[in-house]
ZAMARGU-4260 file (C-alpha; in steps of 0.2 Angstrom, whole numbers, plus 5000, padded with zeros to 4 digits):
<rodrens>
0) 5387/5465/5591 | 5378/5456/5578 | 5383/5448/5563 | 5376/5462/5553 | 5385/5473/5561
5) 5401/5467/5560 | 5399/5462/5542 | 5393/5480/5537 | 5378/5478/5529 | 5372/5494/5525
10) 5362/5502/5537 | 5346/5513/5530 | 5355/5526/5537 | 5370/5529/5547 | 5371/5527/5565
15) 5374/5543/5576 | 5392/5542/5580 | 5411/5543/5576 | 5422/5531/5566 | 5440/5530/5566
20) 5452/5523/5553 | 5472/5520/5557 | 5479/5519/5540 | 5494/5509/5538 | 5512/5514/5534
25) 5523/5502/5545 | 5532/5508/5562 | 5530/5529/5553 | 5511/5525/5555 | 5513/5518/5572
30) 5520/5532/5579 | 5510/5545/5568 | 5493/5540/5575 | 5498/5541/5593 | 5501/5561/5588
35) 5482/5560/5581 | 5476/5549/5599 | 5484/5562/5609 | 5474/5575/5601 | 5458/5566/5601
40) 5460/5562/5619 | 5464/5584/5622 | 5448/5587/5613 | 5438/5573/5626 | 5433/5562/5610
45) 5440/5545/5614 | 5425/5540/5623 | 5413/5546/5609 | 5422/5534/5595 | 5411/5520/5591
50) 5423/5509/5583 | 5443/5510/5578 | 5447/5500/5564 | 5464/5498/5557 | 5475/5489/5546
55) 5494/5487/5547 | 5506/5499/5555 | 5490/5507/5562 | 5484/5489/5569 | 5498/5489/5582
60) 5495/5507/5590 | 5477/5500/5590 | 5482/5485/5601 | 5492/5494/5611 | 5476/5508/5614
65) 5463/5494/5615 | 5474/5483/5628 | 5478/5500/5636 | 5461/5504/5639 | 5455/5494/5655
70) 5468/5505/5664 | 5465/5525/5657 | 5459/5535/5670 | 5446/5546/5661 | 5440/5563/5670
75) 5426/5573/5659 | 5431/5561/5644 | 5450/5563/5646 | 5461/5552/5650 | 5473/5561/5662
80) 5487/5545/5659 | 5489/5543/5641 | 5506/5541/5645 | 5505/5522/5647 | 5497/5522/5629
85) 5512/5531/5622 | 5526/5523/5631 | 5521/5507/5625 | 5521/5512/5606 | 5539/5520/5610
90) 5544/5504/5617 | 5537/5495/5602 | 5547/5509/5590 | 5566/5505/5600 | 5561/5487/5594
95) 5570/5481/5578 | 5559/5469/5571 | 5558/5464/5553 | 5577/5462/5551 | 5578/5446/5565
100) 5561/5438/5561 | 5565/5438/5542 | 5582/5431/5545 | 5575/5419/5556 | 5561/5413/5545
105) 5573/5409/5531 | 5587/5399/5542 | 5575/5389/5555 | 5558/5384/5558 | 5542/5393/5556
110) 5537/5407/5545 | 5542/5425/5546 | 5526/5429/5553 | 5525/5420/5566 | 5544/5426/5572
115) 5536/5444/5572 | 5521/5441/5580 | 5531/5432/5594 | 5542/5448/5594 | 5525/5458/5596
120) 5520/5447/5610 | 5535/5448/5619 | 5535/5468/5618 | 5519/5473/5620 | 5503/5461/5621
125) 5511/5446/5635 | 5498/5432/5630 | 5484/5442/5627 | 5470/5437/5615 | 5457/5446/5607
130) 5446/5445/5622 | 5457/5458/5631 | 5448/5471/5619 | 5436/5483/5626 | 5420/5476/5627
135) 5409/5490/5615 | 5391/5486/5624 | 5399/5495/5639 | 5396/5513/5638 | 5411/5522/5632
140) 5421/5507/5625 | 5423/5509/5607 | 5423/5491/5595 | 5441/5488/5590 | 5441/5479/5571
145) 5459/5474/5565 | 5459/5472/5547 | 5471/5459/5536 | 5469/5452/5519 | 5460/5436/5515
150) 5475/5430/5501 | 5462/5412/5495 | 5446/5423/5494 | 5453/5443/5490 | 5441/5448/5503
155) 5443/5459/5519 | 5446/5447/5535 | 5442/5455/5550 | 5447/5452/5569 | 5438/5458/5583
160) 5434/5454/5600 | 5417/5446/5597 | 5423/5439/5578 | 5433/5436/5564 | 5433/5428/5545
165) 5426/5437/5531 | 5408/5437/5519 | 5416/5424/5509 | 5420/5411/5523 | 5408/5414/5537
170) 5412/5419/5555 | 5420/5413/5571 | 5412/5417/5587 | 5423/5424/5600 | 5439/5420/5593
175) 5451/5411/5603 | 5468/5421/5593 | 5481/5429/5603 | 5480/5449/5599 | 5501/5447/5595
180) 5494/5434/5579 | 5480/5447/5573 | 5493/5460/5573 | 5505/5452/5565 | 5492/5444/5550
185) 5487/5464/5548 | 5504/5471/5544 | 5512/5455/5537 | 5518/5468/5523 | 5520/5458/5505
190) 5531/5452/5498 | 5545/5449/5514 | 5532/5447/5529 | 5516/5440/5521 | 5510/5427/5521
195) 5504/5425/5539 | 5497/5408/5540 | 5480/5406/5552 | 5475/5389/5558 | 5456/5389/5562
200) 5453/5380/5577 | 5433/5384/5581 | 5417/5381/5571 | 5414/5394/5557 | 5396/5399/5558
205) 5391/5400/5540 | 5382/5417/5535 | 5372/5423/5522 | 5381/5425/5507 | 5396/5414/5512
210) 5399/5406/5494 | 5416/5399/5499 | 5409/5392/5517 | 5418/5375/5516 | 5437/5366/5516
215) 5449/5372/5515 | 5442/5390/5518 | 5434/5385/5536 | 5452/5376/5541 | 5466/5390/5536
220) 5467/5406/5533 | 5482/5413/5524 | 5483/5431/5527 | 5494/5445/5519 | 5493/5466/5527
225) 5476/5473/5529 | 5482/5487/5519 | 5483/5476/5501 | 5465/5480/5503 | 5460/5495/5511
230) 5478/5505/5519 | 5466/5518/5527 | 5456/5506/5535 | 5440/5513/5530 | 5431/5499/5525
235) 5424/5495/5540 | 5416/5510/5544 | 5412/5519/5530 | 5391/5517/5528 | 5391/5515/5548
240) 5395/5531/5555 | 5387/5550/5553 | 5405/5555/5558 | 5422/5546/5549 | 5441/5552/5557
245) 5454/5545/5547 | 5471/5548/5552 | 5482/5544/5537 | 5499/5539/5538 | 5501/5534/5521
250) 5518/5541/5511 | 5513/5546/5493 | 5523/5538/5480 | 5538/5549/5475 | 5543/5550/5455
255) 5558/5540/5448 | 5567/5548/5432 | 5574/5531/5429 | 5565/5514/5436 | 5574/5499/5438
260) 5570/5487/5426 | 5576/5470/5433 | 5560/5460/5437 | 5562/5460/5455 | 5564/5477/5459
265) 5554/5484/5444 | 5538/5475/5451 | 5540/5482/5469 | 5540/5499/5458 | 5524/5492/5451
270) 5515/5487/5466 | 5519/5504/5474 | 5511/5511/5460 | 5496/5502/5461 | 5493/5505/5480
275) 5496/5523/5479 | 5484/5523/5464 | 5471/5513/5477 | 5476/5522/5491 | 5471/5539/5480
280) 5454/5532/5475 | 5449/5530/5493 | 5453/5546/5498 | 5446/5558/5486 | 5431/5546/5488
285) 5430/5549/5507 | 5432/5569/5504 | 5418/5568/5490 | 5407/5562/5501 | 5412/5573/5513
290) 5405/5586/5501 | 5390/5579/5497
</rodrens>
């Protein structure tokens, strides 16, 4: 994959293929989009997905599918034991996280994050790093890109197999960063989960356009959930692909005959109402292209 590729600079035209978006939603969007893999697997599509890119709750059934993928058994395209795939997400949904990692990250050492990438870890990843990801030049292997939010440069930051950073900082080549810690970064949900703190350990090639390509940018990056940017995930394959799945977990904002008004509570209300607006945009964007 090169570093055009993975930056998505638009192609002259889109590449023959199939892009799938997990949106985001938390442990509902989990669970949601292993309904929508099932069915892809049915129809023998799996294989033809060029690249899976999610943010959020989506990022950890994506994990468990891209971790999960060395060891399907595909027949004619299908994958006669999906059941691996899905009992690890059910394992994952029988594991309370949020509630422990944030009482822990107020009381002792470390940061909330890092408490629920741990828990992610210790469930479903067991040390794995983003290496452990298919390997998209073999035939068959869709490219897995797990989406956060760069919080110091309000850009996308991306993790994959071969990369990660952002167009504003550069690239790291094949990143040495556990799978648990990419998870986490993606659905470090604001305000009680994010930040989610990356320490940048490898040289940060700096690429064209790469205006913010020095300290501290190249040394930490702190990350919030992939879907403060985009929470369908579509960013990353929307000009590449001649086919676009997106299988949306979203909730739509439900009316309120009487807000709360104390700050705290009153600005959750807000930033709800911001996403949904954004969340909105993207969609009705996707299906107008669709028409056109």
């Amino acid at each position: 994959m090169s570093l055009d590729q993975f930056l998505d600079k638009p192609p002259a035209q889109p590449e023959a293929g199939v892009g799938l978006a997990l949106s985001g939603g938390g442990y509902r969007a989990m669970v949601f989009h292993v309904g929508a893999l099932i069915r892809l697997n049915e129809l023998a599509l799996l294989r033809k997905i060029k690249r899976i890119s999610s943010v959020s709750g989506g990022s950890i059934t994506a994990g468990v599918l891209g971790t999960s993928w060395k060891d399907l058994k595909f027949t004619g395209d299908v994958a006669s034991n999906f059941e691996i795939v899905v009992d690890r997400v059910r394992k994952m949904a029988d594991t309370s996280v949020d509630g422990g990692a944030i009482i822990g990250g107020m009381l002792l050492p470390g940061s909330i994050s890092d408490r629920v990438a741990k828990a992610y870890d210790s469930v479903l990843f067991h040390g794995a790093k983003l290496e452990a990801l298919p390997d998209d030049t073999q035939p068959g292997n869709p490219r897995f890109v797990i989406n956060a939010t760069n919080i110091q440069t309000a850009a996308l930051w991306r993790f994959s197999r071969n990369y990660m950073g952002d167009y504003r900082v550069g690239l790291v080549e094949r990143p040495d960063v556990s799978l648990a810690a990419a998870v986490a970064a993606s659905s470090a949900f604001p305000p009680v989960l994010s930040p989610s703190t990356l320490e940048i350990e490898q040289p940060v090639v700096n690429t064209p356009g790469a205006d913010l390509h020095r300290d501290p940018y190249i040394k930490t990056a702190v990350l919030s959930d992939g879907g403060v940017y985009d929470n369908l995930g579509l960013e990353t394959i929307t000009k590449s692909y001649t086919t676009l799945l997106v299988s949306d977990a979203g909730q739509k904002i439900t009316p309120e005959e009487d807000p709360h008004r104390d700050w705290a509570r009153h600005s959750l209300r807000v930033l709800d109402t911001v996403d949904n607006q954004v969340r909105s945009l993207r969609k009705r964007h996707l299906i107008d292209s669709y028409l056109r």
